[in-house]
C-alpha positions as CSV (number, residue, x, y, z in Angstrom):
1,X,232.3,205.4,73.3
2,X,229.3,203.2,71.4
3,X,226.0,204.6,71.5
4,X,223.3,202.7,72.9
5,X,221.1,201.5,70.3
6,X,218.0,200.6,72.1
7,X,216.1,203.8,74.1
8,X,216.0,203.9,77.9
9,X,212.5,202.2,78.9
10,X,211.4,204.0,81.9
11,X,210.2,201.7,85.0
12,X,206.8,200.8,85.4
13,X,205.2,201.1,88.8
14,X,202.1,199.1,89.3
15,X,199.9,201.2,91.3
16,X,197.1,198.8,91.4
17,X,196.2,197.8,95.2
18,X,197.4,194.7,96.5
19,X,195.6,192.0,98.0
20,X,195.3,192.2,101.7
21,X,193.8,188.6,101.8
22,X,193.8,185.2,100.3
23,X,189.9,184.2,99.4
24,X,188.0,182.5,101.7
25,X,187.3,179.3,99.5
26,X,191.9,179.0,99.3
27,X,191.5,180.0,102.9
28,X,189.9,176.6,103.7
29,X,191.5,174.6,101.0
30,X,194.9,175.5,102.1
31,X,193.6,174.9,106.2
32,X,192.4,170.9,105.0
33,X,195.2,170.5,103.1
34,X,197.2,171.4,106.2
35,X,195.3,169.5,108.5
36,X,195.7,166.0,106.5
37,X,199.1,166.5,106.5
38,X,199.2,167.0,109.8
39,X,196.9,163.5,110.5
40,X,199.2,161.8,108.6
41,X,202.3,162.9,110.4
42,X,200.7,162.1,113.5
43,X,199.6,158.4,111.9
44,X,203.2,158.1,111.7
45,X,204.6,158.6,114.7
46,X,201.9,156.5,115.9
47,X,203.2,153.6,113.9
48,X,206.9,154.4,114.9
49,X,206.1,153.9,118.4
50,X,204.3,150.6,117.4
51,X,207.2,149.3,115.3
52,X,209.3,149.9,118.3
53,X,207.4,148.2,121.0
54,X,207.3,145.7,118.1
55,X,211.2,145.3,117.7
56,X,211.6,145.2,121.9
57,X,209.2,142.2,121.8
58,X,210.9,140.3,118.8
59,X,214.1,141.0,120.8
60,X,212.4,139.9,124.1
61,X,211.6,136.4,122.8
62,X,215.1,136.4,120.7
63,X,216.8,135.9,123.2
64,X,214.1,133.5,125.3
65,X,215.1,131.6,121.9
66,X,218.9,131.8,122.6
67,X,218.5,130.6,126.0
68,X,215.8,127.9,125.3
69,X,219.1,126.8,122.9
70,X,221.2,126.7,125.1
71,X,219.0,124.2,127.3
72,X,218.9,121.9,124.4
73,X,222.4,122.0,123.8
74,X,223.2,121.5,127.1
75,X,220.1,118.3,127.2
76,X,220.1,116.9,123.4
77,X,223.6,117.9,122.3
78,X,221.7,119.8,119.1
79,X,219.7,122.7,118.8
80,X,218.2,120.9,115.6
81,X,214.3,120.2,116.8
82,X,211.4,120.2,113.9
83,X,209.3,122.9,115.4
84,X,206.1,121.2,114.1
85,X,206.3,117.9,116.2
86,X,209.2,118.5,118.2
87,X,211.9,115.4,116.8
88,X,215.1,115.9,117.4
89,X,217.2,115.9,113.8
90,X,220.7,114.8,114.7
91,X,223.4,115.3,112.2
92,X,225.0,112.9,110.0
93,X,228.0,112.0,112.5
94,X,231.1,112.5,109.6
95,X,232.7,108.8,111.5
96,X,231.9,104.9,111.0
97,X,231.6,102.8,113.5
98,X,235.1,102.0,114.6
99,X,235.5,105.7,115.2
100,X,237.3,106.4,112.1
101,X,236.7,109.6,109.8
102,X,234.9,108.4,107.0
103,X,236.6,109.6,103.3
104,X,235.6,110.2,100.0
105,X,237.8,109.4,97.1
């Protein structure tokens, strides 16, 4: 059997006391630093339920859109309306006069 080569180290105990406390200036660093975090979290979900009142409304007046479409439809035949004056902008119709598809050669 191989010898050791390096001598046994015996272990060292630290028998310094330990600290019982954390110092009162880390004490209130540690409390703010916590306490931020905590404002900011809160800012958060603050702002979550604003986005989502936010989203409901978009899709409140969504679909006020989809139904004020389907009233022009229905009236004007288009859904095509400059939102600025409020012309109708019918489409090229893809027919001549006789009725007859136009084509391109």
């Amino acid at each position: 059997m191989a010898k050791r080569k390096t001598p046994k180290t015996e272990k060292v105990v630290d028998l310094t006391s330990k600290a019982e406390k954390i110092t009162d200036e880390q004490l209130n660093r540690l409390q703010t630093t916590i306490k931020t975090i905590e404002h900011f979290t809160n800012d958060i979900g603050r702002l979550e339920v604003q986005k989502n009142t936010i989203l409901s409304n978009i899709r409140v007046h969504q679909e006020k859109i989809e139904v004020l479409g389907k009233e022009l439809t229905e009236q004007y035949g288009t859904t095509n309306v400059n939102i600025q004056d409020g012309t109708i902008v019918h489409q090229p119709e893809n027919s001549n006069e006789n009725g007859e598809a136009n084509k391109k050669d």
